[in-house]
BALOBA-1460 file (C-alpha; in Angstrom, 3 decimals):
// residues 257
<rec num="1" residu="x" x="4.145" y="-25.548" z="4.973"/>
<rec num="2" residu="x" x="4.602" y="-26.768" z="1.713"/>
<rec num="3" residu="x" x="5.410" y="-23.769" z="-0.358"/>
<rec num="4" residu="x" x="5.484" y="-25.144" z="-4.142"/>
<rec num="5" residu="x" x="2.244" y="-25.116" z="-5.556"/>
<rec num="6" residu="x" x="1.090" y="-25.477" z="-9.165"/>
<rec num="7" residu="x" x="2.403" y="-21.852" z="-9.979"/>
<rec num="8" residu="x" x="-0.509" y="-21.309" z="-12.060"/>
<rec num="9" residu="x" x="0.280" y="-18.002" z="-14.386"/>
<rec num="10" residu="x" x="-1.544" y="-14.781" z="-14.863"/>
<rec num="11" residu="x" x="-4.931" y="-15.138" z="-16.809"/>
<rec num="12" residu="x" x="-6.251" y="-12.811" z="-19.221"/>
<rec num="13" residu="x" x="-9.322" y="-12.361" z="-16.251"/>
<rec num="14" residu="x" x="-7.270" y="-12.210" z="-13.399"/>
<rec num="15" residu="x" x="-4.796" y="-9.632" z="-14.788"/>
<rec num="16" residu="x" x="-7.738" y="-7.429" z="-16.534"/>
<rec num="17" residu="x" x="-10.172" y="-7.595" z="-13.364"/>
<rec num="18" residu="x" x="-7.333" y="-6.342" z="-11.232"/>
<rec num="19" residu="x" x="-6.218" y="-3.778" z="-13.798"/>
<rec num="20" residu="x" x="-10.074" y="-2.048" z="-14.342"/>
<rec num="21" residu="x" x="-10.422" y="-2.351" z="-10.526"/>
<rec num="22" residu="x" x="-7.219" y="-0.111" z="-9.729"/>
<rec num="23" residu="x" x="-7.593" y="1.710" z="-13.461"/>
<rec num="24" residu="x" x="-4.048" y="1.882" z="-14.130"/>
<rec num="25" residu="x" x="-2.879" y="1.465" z="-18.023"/>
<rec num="26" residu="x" x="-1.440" y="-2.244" z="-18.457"/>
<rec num="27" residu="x" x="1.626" y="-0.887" z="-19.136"/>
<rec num="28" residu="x" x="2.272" y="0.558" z="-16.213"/>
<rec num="29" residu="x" x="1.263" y="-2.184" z="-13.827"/>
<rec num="30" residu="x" x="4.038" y="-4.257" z="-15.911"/>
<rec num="31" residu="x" x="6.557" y="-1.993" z="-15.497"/>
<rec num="32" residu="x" x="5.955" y="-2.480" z="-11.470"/>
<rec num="33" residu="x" x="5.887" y="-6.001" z="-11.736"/>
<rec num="34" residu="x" x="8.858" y="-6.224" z="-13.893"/>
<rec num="35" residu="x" x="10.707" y="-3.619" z="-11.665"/>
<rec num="36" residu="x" x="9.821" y="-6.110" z="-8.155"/>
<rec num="37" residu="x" x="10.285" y="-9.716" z="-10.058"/>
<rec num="38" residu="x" x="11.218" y="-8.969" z="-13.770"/>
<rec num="39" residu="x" x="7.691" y="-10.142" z="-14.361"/>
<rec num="40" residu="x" x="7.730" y="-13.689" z="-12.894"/>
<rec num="41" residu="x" x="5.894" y="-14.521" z="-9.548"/>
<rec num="42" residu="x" x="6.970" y="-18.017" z="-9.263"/>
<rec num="43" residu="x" x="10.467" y="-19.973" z="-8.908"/>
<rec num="44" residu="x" x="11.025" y="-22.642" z="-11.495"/>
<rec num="45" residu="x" x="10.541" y="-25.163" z="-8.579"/>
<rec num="46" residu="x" x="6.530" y="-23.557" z="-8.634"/>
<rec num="47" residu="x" x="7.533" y="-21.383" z="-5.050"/>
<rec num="48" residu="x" x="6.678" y="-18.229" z="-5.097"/>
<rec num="49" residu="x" x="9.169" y="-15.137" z="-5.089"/>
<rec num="50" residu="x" x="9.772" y="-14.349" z="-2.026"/>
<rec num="51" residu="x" x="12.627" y="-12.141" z="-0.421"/>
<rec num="52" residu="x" x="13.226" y="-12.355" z="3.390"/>
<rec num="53" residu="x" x="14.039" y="-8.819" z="5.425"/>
<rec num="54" residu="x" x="16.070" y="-9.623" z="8.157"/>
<rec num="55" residu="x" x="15.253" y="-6.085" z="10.135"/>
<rec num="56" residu="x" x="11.702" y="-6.701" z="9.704"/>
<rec num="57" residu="x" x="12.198" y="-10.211" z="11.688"/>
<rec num="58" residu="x" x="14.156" y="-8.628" z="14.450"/>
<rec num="59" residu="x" x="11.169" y="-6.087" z="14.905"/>
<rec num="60" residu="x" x="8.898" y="-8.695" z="14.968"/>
<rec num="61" residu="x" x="10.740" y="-10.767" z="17.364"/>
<rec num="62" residu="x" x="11.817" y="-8.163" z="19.318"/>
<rec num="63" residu="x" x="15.631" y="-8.409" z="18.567"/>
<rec num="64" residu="x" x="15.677" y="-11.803" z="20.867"/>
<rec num="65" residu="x" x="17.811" y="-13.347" z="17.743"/>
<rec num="66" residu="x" x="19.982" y="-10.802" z="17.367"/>
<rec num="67" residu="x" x="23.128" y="-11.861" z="18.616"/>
<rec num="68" residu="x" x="22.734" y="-15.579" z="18.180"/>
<rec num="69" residu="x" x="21.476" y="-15.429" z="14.539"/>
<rec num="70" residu="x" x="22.362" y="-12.261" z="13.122"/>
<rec num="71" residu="x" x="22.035" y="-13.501" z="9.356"/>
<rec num="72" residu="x" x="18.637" y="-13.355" z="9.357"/>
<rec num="73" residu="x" x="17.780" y="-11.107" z="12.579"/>
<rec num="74" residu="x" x="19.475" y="-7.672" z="12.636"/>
<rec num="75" residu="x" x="18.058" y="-4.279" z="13.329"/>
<rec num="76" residu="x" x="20.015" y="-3.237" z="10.156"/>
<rec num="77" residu="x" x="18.398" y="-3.828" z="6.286"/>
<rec num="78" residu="x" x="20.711" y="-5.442" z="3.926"/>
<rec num="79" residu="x" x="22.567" y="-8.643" z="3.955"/>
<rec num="80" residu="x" x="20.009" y="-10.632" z="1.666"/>
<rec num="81" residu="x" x="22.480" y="-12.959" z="0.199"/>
<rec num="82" residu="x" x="21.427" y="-14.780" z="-3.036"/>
<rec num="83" residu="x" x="18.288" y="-14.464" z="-4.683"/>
<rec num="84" residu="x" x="15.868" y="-17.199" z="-5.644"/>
<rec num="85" residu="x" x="15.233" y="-20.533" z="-3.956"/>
<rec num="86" residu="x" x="18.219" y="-19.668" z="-1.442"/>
<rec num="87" residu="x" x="15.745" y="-16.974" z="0.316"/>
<rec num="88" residu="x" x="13.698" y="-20.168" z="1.706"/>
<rec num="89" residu="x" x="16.888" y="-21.718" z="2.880"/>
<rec num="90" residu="x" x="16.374" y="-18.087" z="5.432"/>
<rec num="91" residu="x" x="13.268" y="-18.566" z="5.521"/>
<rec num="92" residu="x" x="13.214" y="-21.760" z="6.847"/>
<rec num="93" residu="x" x="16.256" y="-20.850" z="9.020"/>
<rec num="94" residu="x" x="13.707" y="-18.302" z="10.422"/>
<rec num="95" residu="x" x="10.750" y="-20.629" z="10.746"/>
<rec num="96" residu="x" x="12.616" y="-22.698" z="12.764"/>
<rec num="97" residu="x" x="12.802" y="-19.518" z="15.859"/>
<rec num="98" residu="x" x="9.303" y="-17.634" z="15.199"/>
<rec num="99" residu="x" x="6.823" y="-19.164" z="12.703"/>
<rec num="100" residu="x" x="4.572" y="-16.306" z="12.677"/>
<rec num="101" residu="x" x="7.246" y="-13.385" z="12.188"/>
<rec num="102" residu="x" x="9.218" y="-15.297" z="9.735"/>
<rec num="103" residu="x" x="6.271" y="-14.939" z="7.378"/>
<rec num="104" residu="x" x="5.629" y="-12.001" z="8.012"/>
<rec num="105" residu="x" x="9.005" y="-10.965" z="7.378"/>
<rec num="106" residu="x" x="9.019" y="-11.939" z="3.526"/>
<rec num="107" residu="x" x="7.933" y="-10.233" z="0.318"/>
<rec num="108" residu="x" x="5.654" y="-12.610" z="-1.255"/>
<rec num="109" residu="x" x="4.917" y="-13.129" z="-5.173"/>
<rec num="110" residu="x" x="4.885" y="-11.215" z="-8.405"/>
<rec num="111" residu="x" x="4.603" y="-7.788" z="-6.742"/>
<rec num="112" residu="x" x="6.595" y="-8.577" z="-2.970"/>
<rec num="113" residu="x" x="3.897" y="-7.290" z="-1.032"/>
<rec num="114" residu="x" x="4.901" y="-7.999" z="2.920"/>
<rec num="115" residu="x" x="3.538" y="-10.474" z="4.870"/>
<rec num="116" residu="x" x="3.104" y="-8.428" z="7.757"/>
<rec num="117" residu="x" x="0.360" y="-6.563" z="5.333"/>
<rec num="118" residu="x" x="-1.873" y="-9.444" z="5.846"/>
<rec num="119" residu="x" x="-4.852" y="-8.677" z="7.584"/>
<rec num="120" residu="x" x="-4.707" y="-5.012" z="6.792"/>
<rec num="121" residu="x" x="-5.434" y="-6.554" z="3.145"/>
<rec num="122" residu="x" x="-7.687" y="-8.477" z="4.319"/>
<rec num="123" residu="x" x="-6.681" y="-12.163" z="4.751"/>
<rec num="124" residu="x" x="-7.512" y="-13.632" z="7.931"/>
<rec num="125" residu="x" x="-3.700" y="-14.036" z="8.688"/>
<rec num="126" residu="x" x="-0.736" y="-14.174" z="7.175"/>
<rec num="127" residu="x" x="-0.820" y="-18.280" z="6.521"/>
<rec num="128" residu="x" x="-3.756" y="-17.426" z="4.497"/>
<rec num="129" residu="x" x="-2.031" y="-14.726" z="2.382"/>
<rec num="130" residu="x" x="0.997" y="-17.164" z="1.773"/>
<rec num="131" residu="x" x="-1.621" y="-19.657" z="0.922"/>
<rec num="132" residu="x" x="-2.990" y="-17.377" z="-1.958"/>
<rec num="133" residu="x" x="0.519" y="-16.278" z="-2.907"/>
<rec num="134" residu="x" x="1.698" y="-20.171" z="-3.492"/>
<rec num="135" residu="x" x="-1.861" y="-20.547" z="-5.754"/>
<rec num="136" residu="x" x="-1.233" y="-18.376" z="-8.392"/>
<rec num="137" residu="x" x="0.290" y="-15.440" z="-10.099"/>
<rec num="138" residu="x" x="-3.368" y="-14.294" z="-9.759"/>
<rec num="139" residu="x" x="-3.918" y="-14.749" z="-6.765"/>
<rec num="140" residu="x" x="-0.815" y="-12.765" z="-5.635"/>
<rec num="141" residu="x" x="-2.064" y="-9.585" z="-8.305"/>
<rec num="142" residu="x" x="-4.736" y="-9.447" z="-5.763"/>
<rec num="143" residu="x" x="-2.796" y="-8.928" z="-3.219"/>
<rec num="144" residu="x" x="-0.842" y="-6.184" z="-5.115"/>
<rec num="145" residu="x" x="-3.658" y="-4.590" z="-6.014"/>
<rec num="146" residu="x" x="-5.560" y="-4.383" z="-2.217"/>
<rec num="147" residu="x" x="-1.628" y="-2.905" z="-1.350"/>
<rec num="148" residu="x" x="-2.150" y="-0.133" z="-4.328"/>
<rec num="149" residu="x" x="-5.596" y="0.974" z="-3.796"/>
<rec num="150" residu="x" x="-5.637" y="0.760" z="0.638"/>
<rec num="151" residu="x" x="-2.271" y="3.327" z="-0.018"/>
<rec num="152" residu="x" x="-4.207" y="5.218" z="-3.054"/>
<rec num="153" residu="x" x="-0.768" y="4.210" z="-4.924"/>
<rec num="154" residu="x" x="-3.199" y="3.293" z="-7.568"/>
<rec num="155" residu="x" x="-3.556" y="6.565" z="-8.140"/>
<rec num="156" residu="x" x="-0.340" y="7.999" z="-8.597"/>
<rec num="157" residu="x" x="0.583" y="5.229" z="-10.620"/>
<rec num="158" residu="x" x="-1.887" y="6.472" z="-13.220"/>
<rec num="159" residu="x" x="-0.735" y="9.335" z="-12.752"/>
<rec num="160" residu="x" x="2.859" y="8.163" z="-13.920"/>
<rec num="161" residu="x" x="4.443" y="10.049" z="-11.328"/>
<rec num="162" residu="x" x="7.369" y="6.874" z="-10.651"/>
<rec num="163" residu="x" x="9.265" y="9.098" z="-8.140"/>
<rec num="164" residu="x" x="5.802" y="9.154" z="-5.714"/>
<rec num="165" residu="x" x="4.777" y="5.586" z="-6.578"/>
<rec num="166" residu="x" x="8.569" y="4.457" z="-5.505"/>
<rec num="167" residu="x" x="8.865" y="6.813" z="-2.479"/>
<rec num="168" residu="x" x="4.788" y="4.925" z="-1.452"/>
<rec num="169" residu="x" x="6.151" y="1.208" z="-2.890"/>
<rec num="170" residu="x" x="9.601" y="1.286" z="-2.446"/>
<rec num="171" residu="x" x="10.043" y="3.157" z="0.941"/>
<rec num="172" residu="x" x="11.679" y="6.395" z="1.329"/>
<rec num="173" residu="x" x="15.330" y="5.131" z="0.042"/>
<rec num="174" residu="x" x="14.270" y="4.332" z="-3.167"/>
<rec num="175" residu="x" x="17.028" y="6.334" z="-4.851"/>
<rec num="176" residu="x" x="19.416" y="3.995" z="-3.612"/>
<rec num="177" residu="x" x="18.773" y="1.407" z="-6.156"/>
<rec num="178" residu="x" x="17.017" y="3.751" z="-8.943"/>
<rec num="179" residu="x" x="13.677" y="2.102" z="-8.443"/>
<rec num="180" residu="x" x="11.835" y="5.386" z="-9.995"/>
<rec num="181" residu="x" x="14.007" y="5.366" z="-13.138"/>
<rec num="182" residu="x" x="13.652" y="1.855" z="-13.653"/>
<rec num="183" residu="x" x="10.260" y="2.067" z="-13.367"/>
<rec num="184" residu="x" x="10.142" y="4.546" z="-16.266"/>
<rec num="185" residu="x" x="12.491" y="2.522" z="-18.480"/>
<rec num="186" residu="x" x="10.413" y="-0.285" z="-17.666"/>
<rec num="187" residu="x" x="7.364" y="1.765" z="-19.216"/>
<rec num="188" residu="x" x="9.061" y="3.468" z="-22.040"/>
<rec num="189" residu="x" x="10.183" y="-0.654" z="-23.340"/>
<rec num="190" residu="x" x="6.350" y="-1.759" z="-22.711"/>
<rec num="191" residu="x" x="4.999" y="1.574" z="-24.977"/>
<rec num="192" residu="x" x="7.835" y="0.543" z="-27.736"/>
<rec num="193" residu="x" x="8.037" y="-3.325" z="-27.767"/>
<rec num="194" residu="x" x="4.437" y="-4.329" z="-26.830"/>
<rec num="195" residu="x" x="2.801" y="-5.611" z="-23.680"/>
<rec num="196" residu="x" x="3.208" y="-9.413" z="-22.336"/>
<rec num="197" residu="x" x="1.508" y="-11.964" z="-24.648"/>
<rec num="198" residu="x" x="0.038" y="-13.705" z="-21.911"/>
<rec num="199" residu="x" x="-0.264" y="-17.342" z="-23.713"/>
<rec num="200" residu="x" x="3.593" y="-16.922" z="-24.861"/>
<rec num="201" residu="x" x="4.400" y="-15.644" z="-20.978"/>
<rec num="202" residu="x" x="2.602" y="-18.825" z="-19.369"/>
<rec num="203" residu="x" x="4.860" y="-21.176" z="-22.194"/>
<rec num="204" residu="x" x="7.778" y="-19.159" z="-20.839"/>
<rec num="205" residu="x" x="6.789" y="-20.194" z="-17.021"/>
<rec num="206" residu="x" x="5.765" y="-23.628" z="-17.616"/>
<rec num="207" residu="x" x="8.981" y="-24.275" z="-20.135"/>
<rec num="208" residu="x" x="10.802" y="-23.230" z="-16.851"/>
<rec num="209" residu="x" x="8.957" y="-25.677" z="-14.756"/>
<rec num="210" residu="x" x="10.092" y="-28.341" z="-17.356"/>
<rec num="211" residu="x" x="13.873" y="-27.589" z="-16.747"/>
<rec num="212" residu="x" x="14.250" y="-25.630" z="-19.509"/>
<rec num="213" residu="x" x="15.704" y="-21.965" z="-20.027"/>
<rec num="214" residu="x" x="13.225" y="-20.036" z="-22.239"/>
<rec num="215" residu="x" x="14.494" y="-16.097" z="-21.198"/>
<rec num="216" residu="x" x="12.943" y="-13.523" z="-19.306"/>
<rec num="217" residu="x" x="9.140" y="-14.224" z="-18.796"/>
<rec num="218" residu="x" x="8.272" y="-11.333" z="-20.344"/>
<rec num="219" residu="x" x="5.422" y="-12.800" z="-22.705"/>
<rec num="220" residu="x" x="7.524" y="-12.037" z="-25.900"/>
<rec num="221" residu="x" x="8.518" y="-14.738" z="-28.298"/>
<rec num="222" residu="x" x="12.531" y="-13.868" z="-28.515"/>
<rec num="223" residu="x" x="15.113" y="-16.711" z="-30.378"/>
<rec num="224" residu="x" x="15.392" y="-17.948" z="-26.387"/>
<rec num="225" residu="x" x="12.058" y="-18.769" z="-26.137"/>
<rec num="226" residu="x" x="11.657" y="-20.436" z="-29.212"/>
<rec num="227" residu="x" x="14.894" y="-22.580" z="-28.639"/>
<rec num="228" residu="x" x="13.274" y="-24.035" z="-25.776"/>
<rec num="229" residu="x" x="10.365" y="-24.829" z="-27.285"/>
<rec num="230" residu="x" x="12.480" y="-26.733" z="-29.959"/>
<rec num="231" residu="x" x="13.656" y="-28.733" z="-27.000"/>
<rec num="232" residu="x" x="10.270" y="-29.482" z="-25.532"/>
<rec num="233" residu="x" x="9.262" y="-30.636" z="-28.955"/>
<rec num="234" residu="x" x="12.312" y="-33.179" z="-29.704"/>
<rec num="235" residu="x" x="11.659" y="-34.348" z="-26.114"/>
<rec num="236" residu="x" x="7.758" y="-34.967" z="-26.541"/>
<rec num="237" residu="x" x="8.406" y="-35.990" z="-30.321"/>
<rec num="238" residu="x" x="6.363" y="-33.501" z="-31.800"/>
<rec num="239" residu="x" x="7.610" y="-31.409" z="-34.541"/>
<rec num="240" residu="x" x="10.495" y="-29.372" z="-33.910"/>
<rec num="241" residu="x" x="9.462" y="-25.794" z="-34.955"/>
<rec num="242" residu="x" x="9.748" y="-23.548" z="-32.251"/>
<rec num="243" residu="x" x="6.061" y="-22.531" z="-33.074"/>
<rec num="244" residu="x" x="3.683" y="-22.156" z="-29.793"/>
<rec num="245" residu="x" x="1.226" y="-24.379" z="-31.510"/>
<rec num="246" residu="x" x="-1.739" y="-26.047" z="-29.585"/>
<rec num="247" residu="x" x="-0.076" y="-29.214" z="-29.559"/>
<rec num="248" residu="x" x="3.521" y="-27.974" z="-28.170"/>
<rec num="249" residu="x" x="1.108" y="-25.951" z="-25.045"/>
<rec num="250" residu="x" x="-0.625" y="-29.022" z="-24.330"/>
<rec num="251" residu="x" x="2.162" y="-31.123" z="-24.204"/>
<rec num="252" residu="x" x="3.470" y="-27.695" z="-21.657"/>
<rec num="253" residu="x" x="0.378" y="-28.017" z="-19.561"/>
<rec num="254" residu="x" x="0.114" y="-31.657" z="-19.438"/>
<rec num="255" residu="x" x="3.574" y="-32.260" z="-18.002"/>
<rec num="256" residu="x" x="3.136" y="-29.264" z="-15.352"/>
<rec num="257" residu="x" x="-0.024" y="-31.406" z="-14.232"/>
């Protein structure tokens, strides 16, 4: 499987049909997404997030890889190794002794939802959730939000309760890592500094696409953001302002193709 895709970015649609259908405030939805990805569901090579569990493989596989590849098969959680594009190099590592379970045994996208949650979320099998994931940001919302609402995690997100929502999300050693508290200091920011601008946060994606470093994608326009456009400009000779003008997000989506 090919796993780069266009890495098309939320929508103003996609992300308000998935936010009336759980009925969550935006700002807390963002402060989950920002907590599982810091807000970005694709790689700047267009993959999606992904983040491969080595105990879930040796579950699936019945611990058969145990001893000869214990890297990425161990009955123990932990030894994830680098983030980003290096989880495919496991991945692939994985593919290579079970197809099926080494799927499964990712987080996939924006919001890391499992792959061995396929078919209770109601893709036909897990190919076909990966093949939604690699589509777009939107695309992998949806699958967030058929997680929230099948574990009525919807709910208690309303609800602001982040010590629940992480015990449901985050499994019962949340603690370990502080994933309620961040969750609430991911809120509190949203409340004072404004949500996503999602125009600004698709510049920020495809700028990263284009090589270039424009910050967190966190839909704010920060000096980092606005250097990088400066660079797309000079390099598409069009005028270097560091505005997001038409022009400059063309240019953006024309080179992304």
């Amino acid at each position: 499987m090919d796993f780069a895709g266009q890495g098309t970015p939320i929508s103003e649609s996609g992300f308000k049909g998935v936010l009336t259908g759980l009925g969550v405030e935006a700002a807390a939805l963002w402060a989950m997404l920002r907590v599982e990805t810091s807000g970005a569901g694709f790689l700047p090579d267009r993959r999606p997030q992904i983040l491969f569990e080595r105990h879930v493989f040796a579950r699936f596989t019945g611990g058969k890889f145990n001893q000869t590849a214990p890297d990425i098969s161990n009955p123990v959680a932990g030894g994830y190794e680098a983030r980003g594009a290096h989880q495919y190099d496991r991945l692939e590592k994985a593919i290579a002794l079970d197809r099926e379970a080494a799927l499964q045994s990712c987080s996939w996208g924006i919001g890391q939802v499992m792959g061995f949650h396929a078919e209770t979320l109601g893709y036909t099998n897990v190919d076909d959730m990966v093949n939604a994931a690699v589509r777009s940001e939107d695309d992998q919302l949806k699958a967030v939000s058929r997680f929230l609402t099948i574990n009525n995690l919807n709910k208690v997100l309303k609800a602001n309760d982040w010590a629940k929502f992480a015990h449901g999300y985050n499994g019962p050693n949340y603690a370990t890592n502080n994933y309620d508290s961040n969750l609430k200091k991911q809120y509190e920011q949203l409340l004072a500094n404004g949500l996503p601008d999602l125009h600004v946060r698709a510049a920020q994606l495809y700028l990263r696409y284009a090589g270039l470093d424009p910050g967190p994608v966190d839909g704010l326009m920060g000096d980092k953001t606005r250097g990088a456009v400066r660079q797309f400009q000079q390099r598409s000779s069009l005028a270097v302002t560091g505005v997001l003008d038409d022009p400059t997000f063309t240019a953006l989506l024309g080179e992304s193709g």
